[in-house]
C-alpha positions as CSV (number, residue, x, y, z in Angstrom):
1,X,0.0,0.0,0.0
2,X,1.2,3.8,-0.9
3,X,2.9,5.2,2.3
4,X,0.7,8.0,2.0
5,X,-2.5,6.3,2.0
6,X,-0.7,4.4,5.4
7,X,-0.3,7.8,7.0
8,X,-4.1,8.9,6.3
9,X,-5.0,5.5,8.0
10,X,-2.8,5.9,10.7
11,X,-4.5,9.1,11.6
12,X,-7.6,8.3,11.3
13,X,-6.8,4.7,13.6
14,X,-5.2,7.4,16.0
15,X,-8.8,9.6,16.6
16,X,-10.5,6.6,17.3
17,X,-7.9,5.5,20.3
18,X,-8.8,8.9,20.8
19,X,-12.4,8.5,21.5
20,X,-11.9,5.5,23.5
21,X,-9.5,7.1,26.4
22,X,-12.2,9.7,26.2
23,X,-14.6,7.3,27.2
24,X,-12.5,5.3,29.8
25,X,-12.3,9.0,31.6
26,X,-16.2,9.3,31.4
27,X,-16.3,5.5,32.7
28,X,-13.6,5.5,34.9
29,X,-13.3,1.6,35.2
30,X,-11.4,1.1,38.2
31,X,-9.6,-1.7,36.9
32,X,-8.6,-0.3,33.7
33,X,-5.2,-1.0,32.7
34,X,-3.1,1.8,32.8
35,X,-0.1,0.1,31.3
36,X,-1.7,-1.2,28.3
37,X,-2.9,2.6,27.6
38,X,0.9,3.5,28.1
39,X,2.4,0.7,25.8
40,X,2.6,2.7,22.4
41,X,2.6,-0.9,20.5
42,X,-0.1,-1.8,21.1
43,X,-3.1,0.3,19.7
44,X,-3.5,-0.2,15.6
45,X,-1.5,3.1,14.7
46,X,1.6,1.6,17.0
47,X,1.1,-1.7,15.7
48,X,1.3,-0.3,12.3
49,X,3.9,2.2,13.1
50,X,6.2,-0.7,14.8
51,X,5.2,-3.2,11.7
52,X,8.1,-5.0,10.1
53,X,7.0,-3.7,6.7
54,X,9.4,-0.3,7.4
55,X,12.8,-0.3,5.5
56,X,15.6,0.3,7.8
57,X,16.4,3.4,5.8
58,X,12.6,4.8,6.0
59,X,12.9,4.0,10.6
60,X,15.8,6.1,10.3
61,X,14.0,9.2,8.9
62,X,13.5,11.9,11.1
63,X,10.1,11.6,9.9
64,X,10.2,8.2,11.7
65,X,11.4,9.5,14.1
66,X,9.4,12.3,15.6
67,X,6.5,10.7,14.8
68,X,7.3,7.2,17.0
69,X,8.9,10.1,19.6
70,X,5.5,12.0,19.7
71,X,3.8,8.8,19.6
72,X,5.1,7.3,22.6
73,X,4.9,10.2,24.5
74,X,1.3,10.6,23.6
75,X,0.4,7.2,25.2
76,X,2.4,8.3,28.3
77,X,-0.1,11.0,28.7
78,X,-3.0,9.3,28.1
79,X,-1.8,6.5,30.6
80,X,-2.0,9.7,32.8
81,X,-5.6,10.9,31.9
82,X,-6.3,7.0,32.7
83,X,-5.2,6.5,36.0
84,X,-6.7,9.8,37.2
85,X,-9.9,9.1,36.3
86,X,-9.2,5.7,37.5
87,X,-8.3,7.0,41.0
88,X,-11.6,9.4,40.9
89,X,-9.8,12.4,40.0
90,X,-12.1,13.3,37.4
91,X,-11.7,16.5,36.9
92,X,-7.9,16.4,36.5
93,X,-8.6,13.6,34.2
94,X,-10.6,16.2,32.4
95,X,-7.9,19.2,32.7
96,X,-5.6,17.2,31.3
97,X,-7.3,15.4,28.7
98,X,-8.5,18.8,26.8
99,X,-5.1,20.3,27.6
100,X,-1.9,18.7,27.1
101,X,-3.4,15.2,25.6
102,X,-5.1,17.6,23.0
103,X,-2.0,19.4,22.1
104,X,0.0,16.3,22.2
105,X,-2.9,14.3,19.5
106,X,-2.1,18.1,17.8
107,X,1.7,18.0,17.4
108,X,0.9,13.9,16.4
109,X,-1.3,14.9,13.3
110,X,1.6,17.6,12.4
111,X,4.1,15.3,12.5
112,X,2.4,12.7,10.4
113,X,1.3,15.5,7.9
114,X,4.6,16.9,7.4
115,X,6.0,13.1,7.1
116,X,3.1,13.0,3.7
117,X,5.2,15.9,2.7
118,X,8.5,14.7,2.9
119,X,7.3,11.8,1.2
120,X,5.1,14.0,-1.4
121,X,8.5,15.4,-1.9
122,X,10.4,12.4,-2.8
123,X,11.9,12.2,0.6
């Protein structure tokens, strides 16, 4: 499949995990599993950005790069957003979800459009 057609996939895979954590705040299962939010391999974008199907040469772009970076970090934060609503702090579950974990699912989408580019570009 075209790399670019991946990338629009990817995001779209990404805003549904999206809609999920926003749901496990409004749940707040106590035994939700923090640790499988924070593992960034496991959702269908990480599973497809940590696919086998990436040349070494394309892993070592800085496209690549930022985008598994941002990634990761993302799922650290949502892991967050998690286990306070898990704990019944709700509305610090809240503050952070429509702060930082919004900015952070921002600066993901940027990433992954300016990788298209690059591509676009030949690069």
């Amino acid at each position: 499949m075209d790399k670019l057609v991946e990338i629009e996939e990817a995001i779209g895979k990404h805003a549904t995990w999206m809609s999920h954590i926003r749901e496990a705040v409004l749940e707040a299962p106590a035994g939700i599993d923090v640790e499988s939010i924070r593992a960034d391999d496991r959702c269908e974008f990480g599973q497809w950005l940590y696919a086998s199907h990436w040349l070494p040469e394309e892993r070592a772009t800085e496209y690549y790069q930022d985008v598994r970076r941002v990634h990761a970090a993302f799922h650290d934060l949502a892991a967050k957003v998690a286990m306070l609503a898990a704990s019944g702090r709700a509305v610090e579950a809240y503050t952070l979800l429509y702060g930082e974990y919004v900015t952070m699912s921002g600066r993901l989408a940027i990433a992954l459009r300016a990788w298209q580019a690059a591509l676009r570009r030949g690069g």
